[in-house]
N, C-alpha and C positions, 0 to 999 in steps of 0.2 A: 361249762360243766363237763368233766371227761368221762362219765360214765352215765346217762340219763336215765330216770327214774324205768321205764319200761323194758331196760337191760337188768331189773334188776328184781323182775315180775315173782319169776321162778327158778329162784337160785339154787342149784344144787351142787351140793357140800360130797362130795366120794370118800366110801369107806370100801373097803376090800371084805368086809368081813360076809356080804352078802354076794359074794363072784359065783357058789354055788357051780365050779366047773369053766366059767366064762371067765374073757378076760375085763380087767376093769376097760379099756377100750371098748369092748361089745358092749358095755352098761351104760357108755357113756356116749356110745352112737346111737343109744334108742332114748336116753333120756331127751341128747339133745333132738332127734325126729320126733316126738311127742311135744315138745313145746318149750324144752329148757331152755333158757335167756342169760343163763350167765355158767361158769361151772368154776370151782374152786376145788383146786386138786388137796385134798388133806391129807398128808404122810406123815403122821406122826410119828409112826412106829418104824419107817423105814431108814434106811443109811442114805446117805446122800445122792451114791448112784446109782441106787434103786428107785430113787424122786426123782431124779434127773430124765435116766431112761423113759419112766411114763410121763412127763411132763411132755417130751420128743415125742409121744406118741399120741397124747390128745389135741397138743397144739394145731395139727392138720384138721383135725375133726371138727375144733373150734372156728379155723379160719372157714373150712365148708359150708357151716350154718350160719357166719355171721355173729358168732358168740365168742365175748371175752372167754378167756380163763387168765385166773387169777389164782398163783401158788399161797398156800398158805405158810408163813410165818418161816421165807426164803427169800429174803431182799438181794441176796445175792446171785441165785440161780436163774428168779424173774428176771434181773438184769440181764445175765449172760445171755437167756433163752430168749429175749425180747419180747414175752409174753406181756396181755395185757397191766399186766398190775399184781400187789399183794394182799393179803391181810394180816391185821396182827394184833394179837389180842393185848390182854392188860398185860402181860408177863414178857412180851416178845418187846422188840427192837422199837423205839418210839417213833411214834409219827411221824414227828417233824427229822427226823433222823432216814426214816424210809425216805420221803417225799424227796431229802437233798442227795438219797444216792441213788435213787432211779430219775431222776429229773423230772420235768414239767408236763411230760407228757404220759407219761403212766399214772395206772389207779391206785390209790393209796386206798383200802379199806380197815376199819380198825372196829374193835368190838367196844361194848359200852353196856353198862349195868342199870343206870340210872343218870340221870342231867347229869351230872358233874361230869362223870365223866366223857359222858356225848359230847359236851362243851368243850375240856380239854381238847377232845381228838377233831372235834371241829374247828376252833383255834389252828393249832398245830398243821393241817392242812390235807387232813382226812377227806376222801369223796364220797363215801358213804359209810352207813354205818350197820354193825351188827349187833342186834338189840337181844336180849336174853338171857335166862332160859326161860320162854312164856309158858310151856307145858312143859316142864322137866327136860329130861335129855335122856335117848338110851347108849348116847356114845362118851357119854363124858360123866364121870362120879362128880365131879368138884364143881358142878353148875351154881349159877345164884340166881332162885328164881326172880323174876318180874312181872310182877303186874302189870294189868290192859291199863290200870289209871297212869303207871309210869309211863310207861309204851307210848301212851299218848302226849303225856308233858315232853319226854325226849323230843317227838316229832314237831311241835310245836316251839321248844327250842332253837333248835338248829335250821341252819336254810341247808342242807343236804340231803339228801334221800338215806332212811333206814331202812332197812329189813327186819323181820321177825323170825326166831330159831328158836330151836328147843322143843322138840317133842313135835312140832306143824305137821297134820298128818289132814285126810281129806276129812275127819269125823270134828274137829275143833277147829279147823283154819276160819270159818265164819265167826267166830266169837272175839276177830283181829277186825272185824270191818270197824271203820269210825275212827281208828287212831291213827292217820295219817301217813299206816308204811307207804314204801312203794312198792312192795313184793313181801318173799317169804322166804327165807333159805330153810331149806328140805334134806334129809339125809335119807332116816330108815323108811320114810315113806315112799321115795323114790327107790333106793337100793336095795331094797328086802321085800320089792313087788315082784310077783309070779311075771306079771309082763310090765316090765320099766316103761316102755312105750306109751302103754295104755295110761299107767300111772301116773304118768307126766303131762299127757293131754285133763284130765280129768284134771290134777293138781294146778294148772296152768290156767281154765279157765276159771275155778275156784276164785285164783289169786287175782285175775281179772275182776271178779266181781269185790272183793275185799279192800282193792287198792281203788275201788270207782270207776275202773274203766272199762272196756268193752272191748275183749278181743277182735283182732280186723282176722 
């Protein structure tokens, strides 16, 4: 497995939209000092060398903690940058299409609504997966919600580790314990905290207890 289930605790998703002054750098050295386990750079609204640039600039901060990053829905810039891996939702570049131009040793992660399509992207040669929207979204209009009962069939599905998104904040993430993720990917809960630090501690042991395990 290139990516194991406890990489995948407290994943946290970047938006800009909460820098409040700071740079997304400073956001993302306190998310990951609090406890973040994975980080997924998301630029959607940027030009390429505007992704590029911050991509060169977290990747140090990732290698320091021991934390993938993983670009979103950029199979080619991951490649160049030699970062961890990608993601890539229903609409982006297909799976099995990532996995054969980053090669065998990077993370392919892809998103998923419901069984079918967790199966397609696990077939295809997916390493985990992104499950949602389980409590709406406040970064994204066009979400499809998901139910804890799907949540749960996805995981038992597939032999890969999912994640939980959409709306996971510290007041709901409990109502995920029992369906077999192995973490939570996080955005405004993380990014739109007064102290990300703190956020990401408090968020991280949550996810500890939802995924069954016990932080060390």
């Amino acid at each position: 497995m290139k990516i194991a289930p406890s990489a995948l605790r407290l994943y946290a998703v970047t938006d800009r939209a909460w820098l409040r002054g700071r740079t997304l750098a400073d956001q993302v050295a306190a998310v990951l000092a609090g406890g973040a386990t994975c980080i997924q750079l998301r630029e959607k609204a940027a030009d390429r060398a505007s992704r590029r640039a911050a991509a060169e600039e977290l990747l140090p901060l990732c290698h320091r903690f021991g934390v993938p990053l993983v670009i979103d829905d950029d199979v080619a810039l991951a490649k160049e940058l030699d970062v961890a891996g990608v993601h890539v939702g229903q609409g982006d570049m297909d799976v099995a299409e990532a996995c054969a131009l980053l090669g065998p040793d990077k993370i392919v992660g892809a998103t998923a609504h419901n069984v079918a399509e967790a199966c397609v992207a696990a077939a295809a040669g997916a390493d985990y997966l992104g499950c949602g929207a389980v409590f709406g979204s406040t970064t994204k209009d066009d979400t499809t919600p998901l139910s804890t009962g799907e949540l749960r069939r996805i995981c038992a599905a597939v032999d890969i580790p999912a994640v939980a998104i959409g709306g996971v904040n510290k007041g709901n993430m409990m109502q995920l314990k029992g369906t077999g993720i192995a973490g939570v990917a996080v955005v405004s809960a993380l990014f739109a905290a007064e102290d990300e630090e703190a956020a990401a501690r408090r968020l991280r042991r949550l996810a500890e207890e939802v995924s069954g395990c016990t932080q060390l």
